[in-house]
C-alpha angles and dihedrals in degrees: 000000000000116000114270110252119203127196115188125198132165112220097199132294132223139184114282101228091192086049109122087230138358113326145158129195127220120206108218129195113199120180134188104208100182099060109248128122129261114217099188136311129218097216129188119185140189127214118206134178122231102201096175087072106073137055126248137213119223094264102038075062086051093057089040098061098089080063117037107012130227122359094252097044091062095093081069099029114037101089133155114287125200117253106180139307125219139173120226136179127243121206130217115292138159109206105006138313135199134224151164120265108191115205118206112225129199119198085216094146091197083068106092094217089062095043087054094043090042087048096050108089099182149011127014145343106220106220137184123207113205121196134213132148147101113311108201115187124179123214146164093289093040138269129349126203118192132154123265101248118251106232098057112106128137133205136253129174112210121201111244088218087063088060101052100046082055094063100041095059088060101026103030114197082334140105131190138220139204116231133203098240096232075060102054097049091051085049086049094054094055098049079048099049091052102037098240122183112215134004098248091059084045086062103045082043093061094040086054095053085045085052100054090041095049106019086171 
């Protein structure tokens, strides 16, 4: 029985509107090139974006700081960040088959992967997709069971703009941030002590206060 050989591409991916919360859904195309049958395999697979291949504007550089430094310094800095890993099952082909991979996205913005994708105003996000898992075959004398090389990955490059509109379905004109709970109940007793109404006005309170104390 001749070695499996596997061949990954991803043929694009795109925002799922009927998703229960942000996703977005990778096409992969996975072929078998020595014959034999592939009876299922158990992928994972982790995404990874590659943020040295791609250009910024000026201001994209200004967002990015909090990442990557100074614009200078990003020969040093600007290294791959992790965008999410997931596992997916594979069902039985001869040849290649192709299916949709959804990818569920959070708009944490203390998740370095959001902060790159929220600072980001046009073009694309260069991503790499790395495989792993359980190959089965089945053959004449029974099943087979081998790993899913290592080195195999494969490339996608998704809009920027296909990420926004995503997130603006679910977080319109909005963001949304992750306190430390002592801070939140300080927070809490301020909106209260002052009778504020919303959170948001809590916050642009505060920032005021913060303004006529510090004008520079």
């Amino acid at each position: 029985m001749p070695t499996p050989e596997l061949v990954f591409d991803c043929l694009g991916a795109h925002s799922d509107p009927y998703a229960a919360g942000p996703t977005l859904t990778f096409r992969l195309r996975i072929a078998e090139t020595t014959g034999e049958r592939v009876h299922a395999i158990a992928l994972r697979v982790q995404l990874r974006i590659e943020p040295q291949n791609r250009r910024y504007s000026e201001h994209e550089a200004q967002q990015l700081a909090g990442l990557f430094g100074d614009r200078t310094r990003w020969g040093e800095t600007q290294r791959p960040l992790q965008f999410a890993e997931v596992a997916v099952m594979v069902p039985s082909f001869t040849g290649s088959v192709e299916l949709d991979m959804p990818v569920p996205c959070t708009y944490d913005l203390e998740i370095a992967a959001t902060g790159y994708f929220h600072a980001l105003d046009e073009g694309d996000i260069p991503l790499v997709l790395l495989f792993s898992g359980t190959l089965i075959t089945r053959g004449g004398n029974g099943f087979s069971v081998t790993r899913v090389p290592w080195h195999k990955e494969a490339t996608c490059r998704v809009p920027v703009s296909e990420w926004r509109a995503m997130m603006d379905r679910f977080f319109p004109n909005s963001g949304w941030l992750r306190l430390d709970v002592n801070t939140l109940e300080a927070l809490a007793r301020y909106k209260n002590a002052r009778a504020v109404p919303t959170w948001e006005r809590t916050i642009e309170t505060l920032l005021a206060e913060v303004s006529e104390h510090d004008p520079g």
